[in-house]
C-alpha positions as CSV (number, residue, x, y, z in Angstrom):
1,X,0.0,0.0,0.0
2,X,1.7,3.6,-1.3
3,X,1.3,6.0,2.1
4,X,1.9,9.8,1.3
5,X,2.8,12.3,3.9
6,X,3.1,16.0,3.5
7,X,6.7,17.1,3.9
8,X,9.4,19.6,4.4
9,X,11.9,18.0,2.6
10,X,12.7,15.2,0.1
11,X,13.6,12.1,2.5
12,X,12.3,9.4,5.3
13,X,13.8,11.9,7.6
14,X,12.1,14.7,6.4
15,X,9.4,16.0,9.0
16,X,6.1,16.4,8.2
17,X,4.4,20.0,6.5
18,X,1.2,20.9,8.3
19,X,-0.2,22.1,5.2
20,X,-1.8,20.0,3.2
21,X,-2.2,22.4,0.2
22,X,0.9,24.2,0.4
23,X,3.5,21.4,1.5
24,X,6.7,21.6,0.3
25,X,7.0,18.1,-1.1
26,X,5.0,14.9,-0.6
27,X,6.8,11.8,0.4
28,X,5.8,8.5,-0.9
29,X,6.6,5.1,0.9
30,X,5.2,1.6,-0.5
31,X,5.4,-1.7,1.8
32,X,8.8,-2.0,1.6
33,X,10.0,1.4,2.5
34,X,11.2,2.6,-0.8
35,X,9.9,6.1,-1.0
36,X,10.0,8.9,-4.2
37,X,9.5,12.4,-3.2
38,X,7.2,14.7,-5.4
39,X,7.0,18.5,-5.5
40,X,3.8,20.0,-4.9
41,X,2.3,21.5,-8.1
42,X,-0.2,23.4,-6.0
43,X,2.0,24.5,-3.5
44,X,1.9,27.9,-4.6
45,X,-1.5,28.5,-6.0
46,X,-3.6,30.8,-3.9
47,X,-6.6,29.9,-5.5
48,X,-9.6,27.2,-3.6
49,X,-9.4,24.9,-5.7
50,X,-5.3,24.1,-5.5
51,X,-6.3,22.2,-2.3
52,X,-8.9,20.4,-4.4
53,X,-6.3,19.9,-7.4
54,X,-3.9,18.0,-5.0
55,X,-6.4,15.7,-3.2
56,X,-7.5,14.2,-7.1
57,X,-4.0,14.1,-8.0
58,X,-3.1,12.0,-4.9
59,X,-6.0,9.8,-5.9
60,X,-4.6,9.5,-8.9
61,X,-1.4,8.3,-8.0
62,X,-3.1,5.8,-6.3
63,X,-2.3,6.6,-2.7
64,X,-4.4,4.4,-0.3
65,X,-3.5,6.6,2.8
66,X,-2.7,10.0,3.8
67,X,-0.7,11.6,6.3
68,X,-1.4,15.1,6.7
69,X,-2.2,18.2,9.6
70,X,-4.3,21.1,8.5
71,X,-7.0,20.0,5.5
72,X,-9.8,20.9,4.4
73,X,-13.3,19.6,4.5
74,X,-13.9,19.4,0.7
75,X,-10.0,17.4,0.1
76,X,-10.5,15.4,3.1
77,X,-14.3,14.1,1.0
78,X,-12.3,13.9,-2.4
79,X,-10.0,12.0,-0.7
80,X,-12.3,9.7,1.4
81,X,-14.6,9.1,-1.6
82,X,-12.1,7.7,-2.9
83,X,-11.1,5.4,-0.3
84,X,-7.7,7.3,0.4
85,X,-7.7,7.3,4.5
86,X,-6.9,10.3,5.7
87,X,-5.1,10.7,9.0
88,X,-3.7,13.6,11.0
89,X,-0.5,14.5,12.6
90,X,0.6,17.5,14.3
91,X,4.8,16.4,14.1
92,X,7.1,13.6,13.1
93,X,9.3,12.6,10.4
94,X,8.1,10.5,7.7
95,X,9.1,7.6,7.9
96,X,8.3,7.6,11.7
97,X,4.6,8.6,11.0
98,X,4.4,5.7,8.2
99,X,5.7,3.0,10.9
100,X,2.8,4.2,13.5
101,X,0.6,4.4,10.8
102,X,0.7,1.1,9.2
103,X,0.9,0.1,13.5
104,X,-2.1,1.2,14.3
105,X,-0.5,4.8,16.4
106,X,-1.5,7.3,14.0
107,X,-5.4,7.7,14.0
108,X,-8.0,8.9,11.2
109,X,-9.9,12.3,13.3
């Protein structure tokens, strides 16, 4: 399963951006820890919709769950609807956050 988390930076080590829409750079890990970090194409676009644009494109990458802070209401049901799980975290490095997730630590508010 391919686990995303919002980032700072371009590693496992990175620590995790609180903003969903304007994150630096999401991290992807599949089951064996082998991760690619993308750049945000939404990360600066003021408009509504960037938040929107990014949720779709994660679901189009195929990204079963999400590890994010601050989202909002209409990416969170994008998301959701399609069957991405979304949970929240207020700090943590990536790879740390993907370990607690995939244990159970990390829950979906």
């Amino acid at each position: 399963m391919k686990v995303a988390v919002t980032a700072k930076g371009a590693g496992l080590g990175a620590w995790i951006d609180d903003d969903f829409v304007h994150c630096k750079q999401i991290v992807v890990v599949d089951e064996n820890n082998r991760f690619e970090a993308w750049s945000n194409p939404f990360k600066d676009d003021p408009s509504h919709e960037a938040a929107i644009q990014l949720a779709k494109w994660i679901v189009d990458e195929g990204i079963k769950l999400l590890i994010t802070n601050e989202i909002s209401p209409q990416s969170r049901e994008v998301l959701e609807n399609a069957d991405v799980v979304v949970y929240q975290a207020k700090e943590g490095a990536v790879l740390t956050l993907v370990e607690k997730a995939r244990n159970g630590m990390v829950k979906n508010e």
